[in-house]
N, C-alpha and C positions, 0 to 999 in steps of 0.2 A: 117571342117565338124563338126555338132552338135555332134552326138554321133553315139557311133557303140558299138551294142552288139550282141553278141554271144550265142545260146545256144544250147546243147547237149540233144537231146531225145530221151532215152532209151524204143525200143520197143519189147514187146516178139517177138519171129519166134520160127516156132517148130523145133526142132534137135533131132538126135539119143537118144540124154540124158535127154530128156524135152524140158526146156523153155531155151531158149537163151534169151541174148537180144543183141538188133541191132542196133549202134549207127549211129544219123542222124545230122549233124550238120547242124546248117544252121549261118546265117551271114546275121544281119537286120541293117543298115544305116538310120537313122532320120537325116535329112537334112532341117534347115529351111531356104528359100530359097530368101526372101528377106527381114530379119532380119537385117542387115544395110545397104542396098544400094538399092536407085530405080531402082528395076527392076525385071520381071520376070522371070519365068523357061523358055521361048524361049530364055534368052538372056543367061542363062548358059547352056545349051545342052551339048555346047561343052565341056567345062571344068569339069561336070560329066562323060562323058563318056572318058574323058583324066582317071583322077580318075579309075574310074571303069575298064579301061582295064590296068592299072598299077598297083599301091601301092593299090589300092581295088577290086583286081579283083574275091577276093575271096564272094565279098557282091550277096546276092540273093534276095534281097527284100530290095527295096529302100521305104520308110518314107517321103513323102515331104511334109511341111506344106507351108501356106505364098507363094502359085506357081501365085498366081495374075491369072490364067487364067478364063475363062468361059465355059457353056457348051462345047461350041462351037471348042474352040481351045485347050483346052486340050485334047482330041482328036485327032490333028495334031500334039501335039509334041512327037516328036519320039527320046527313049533314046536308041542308039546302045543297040541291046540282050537283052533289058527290054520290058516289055509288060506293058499298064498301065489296072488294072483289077478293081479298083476300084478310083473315086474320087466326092467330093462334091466343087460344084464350086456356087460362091455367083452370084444372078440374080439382085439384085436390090441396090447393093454398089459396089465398086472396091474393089480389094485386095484381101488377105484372101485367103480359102480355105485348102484341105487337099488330098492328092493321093495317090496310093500305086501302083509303078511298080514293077513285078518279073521278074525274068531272065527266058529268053526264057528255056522252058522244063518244070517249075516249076510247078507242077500242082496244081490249084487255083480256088476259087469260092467267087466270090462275095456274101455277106451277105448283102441282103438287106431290112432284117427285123425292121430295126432302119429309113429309110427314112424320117420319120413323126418327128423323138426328133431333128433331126439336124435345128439347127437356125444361121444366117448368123447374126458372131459378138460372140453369147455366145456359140457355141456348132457347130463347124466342120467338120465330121467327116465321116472319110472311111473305111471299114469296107472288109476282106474277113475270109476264111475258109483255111486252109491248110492240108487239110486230111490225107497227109501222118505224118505230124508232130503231128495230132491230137491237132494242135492250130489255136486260133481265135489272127488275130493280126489289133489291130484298130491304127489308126494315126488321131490324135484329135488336133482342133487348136481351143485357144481363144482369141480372139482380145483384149488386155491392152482394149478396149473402152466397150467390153460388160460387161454382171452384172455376177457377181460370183459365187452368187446362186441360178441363175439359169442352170450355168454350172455345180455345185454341185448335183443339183437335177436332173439332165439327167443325167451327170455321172453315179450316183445310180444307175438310171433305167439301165442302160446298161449293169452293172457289174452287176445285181441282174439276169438279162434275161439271160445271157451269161452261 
């Protein structure tokens, strides 16, 4: 697996005494998916959701970059207790792209105020809202083939909007 992080967010709740606060963990998985081998996210299905119900069962928001799929068929692939809420699939080259599943329950909102900066090659990118965490969590892919400053220059724009 690419990477796995963690993190703890501290929210007020009112109590007898004042403010508490009330810790939410959550557990985010970046997975790039076909970084050395041809081949898609239909052809690993399996072997994440082996993962996810064992040694990762604790991940609630999966990160996929590099899923090869299209509108079309991402859509169809289906990760056991994941839900996919947000992804950007390239129309006019193979490869590529960026998804974000959560685990069933998780309550989620696609942000799709960014549609317009995302470019197939320099700028990938999927995008939701997690209300109860009070975070934005994006999963951005750049193809080694596109330009850099223009991926720089939408990055910008997205961290300055955010």
């Amino acid at each position: 697996m690419d990477s796995k992080f963690e993190t703890t967010n501290r929210m007020p709740t009112a109590g007898s005494n004042g403010i508490k606060g009330k810790q939410h963990k959550l557990t985010v998985l970046h997975q790039n998916i076909c970084s050395l081998n041809i081949c898609s996210l239909k052809h690993k299905t399996t072997d994440l959701e082996v993962l996810l119900s064992t040694e990762l069962k604790h991940v609630e928001l999966l990160c996929l970059t590099e899923h090869w799929q299209n509108d079309q068929t991402i859509r169809c692939v289906n990760i056991c207790n994941f839900k996919m809420v947000s992804a950007f699939c390239r129309r006019s080259s193979n490869h590529g792209g960026a998804g974000i599943y959560v685990k069933d329950g998780l309550i989620t909102r696609e942000i799709s105020l960014f549609t317009d900066i995302c470019e197939e090659k320099n700028f990938e990118m999927s995008l939701i809202k997690l209300p109860m965490y009070k975070l934005n969590i994006v999963c951005i892919y750049r193809s080694p083939d596109g330009q850099l400053e223009k991926f720089l220059n939408k990055l910008e724009v997205v961290i300055q909007k955010l």
